[in-house]
C-alpha positions in Angstrom: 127.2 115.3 122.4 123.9 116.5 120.7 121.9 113.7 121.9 122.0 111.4 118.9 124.5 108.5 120.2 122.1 105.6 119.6 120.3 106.9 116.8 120.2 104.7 113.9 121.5 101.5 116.3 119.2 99.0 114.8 120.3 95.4 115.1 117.5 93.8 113.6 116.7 92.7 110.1 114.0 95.0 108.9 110.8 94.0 106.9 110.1 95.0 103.5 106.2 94.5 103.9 106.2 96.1 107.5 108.2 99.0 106.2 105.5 99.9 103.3 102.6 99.6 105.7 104.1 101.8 107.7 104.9 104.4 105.1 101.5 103.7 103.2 99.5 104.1 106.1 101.5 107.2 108.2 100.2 110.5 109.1 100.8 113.1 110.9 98.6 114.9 113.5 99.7 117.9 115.6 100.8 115.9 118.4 102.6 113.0 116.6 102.3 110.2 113.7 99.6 107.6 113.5 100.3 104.7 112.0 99.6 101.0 110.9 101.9 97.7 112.0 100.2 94.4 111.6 96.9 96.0 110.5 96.8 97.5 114.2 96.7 101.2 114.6 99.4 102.9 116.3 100.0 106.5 117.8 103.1 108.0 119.0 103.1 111.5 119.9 106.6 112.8 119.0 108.3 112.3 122.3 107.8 108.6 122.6 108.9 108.4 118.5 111.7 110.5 119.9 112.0 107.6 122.8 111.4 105.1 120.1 114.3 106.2 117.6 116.7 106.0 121.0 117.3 109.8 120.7 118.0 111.6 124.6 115.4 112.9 126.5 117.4 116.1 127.1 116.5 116.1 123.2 114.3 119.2 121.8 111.2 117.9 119.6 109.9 121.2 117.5 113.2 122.8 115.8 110.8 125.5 114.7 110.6 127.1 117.6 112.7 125.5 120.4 115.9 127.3 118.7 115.6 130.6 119.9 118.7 132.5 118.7 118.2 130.9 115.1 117.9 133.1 112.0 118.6 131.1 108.9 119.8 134.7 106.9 122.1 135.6 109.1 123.3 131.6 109.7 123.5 131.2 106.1 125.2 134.2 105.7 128.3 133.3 108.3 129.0 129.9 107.2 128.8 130.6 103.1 130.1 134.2 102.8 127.0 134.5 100.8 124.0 137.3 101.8 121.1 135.5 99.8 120.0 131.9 100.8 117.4 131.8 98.0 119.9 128.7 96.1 121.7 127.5 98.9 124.2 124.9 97.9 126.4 122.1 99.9 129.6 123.6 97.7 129.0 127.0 99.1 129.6 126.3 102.7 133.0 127.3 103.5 133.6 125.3 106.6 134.6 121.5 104.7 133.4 119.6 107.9 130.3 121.4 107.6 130.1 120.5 103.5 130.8 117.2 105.0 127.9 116.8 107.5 125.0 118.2 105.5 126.1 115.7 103.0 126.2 112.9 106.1 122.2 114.3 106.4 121.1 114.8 102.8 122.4 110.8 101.6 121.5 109.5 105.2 118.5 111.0 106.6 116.8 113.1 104.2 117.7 111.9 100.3 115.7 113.8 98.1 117.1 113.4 94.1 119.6 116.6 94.4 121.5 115.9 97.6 123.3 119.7 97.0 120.7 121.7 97.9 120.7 123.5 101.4 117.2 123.1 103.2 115.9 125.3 105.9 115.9 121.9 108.0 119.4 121.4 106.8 120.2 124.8 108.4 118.2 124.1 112.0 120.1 120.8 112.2 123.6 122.5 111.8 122.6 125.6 113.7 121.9 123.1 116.5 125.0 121.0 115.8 127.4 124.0 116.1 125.7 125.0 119.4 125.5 122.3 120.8 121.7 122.1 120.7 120.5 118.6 121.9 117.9 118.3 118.9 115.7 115.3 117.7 114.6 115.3 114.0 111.8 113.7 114.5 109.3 116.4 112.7 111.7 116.9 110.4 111.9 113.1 109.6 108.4 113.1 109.1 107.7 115.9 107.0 110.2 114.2 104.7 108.7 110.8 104.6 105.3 112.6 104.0 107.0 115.2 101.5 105.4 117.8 103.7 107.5 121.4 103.1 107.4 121.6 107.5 105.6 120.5 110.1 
């Protein structure tokens, strides 16, 4: 329903060595990632990584600012009960399928070593997810490969 039904559908056995020249020799540009794959450079700009990672079309590429309505306070504050998102935590959602999918995206998508804490990300993806927001995390993906804070 959001646009993520073949995301992740890989059939193929991956490559160890391919995989670290990838992430040794990614960056990130304002229109996309450039890259290395058998010592030939690559650029995608985010739609055809979007196109690439068999996310929709229909899918929006910059969260940032393609979520109008979003407001992470106020969000925060409706599904947690709580009126400061400065420590944001998984355990103080109250909604458990909510709980449930940020954890589906913290082990799965973005696995940093404390899995518990609630990223402003974390919040545009659910924001999206409730409103049924076809969204592609593709900035987001990469800002987390390249431990930038957000693209």
């Amino acid at each position: 329903m959001v646009g993520w039904t073949n995301f992740w559908n890989i059939t193929e056995l991956g490559s160890r060595l391919l995989t670290l020249e990838f992430l040794c020799t990614l960056q990130y540009y304002e229109g996309g990632i450039v890259f290395q794959m058998f010592k030939q450079e690559i650029m995608l700009s985010w739609r055809e990584l979007r196109d690439h990672l068999g996310f929709s079309s229909r899918c929006i590429l910059n969260i940032d600012s393609d979520l109008p309505n979003f407001e992470r306070h106020q969000f925060w504050r409706e599904k947690s009960g709580d009126n400061f998102y400065s420590q944001a935590g998984t355990s103080d959602m109250e909604h458990p399928t909510l709980r449930m999918f940020h954890k589906w995206l913290r082990y799965n998508l973005f696995y940093r070593g404390d899995i518990r804490k609630v990223r402003v990300g974390d919040l545009q993806l659910l924001y999206a997810t409730i409103n049924k927001v076809p969204s592609s995390p593709v900035t987001l993906l990469v800002s987390h490969w390249l431990n930038i804070p957000s693209l």
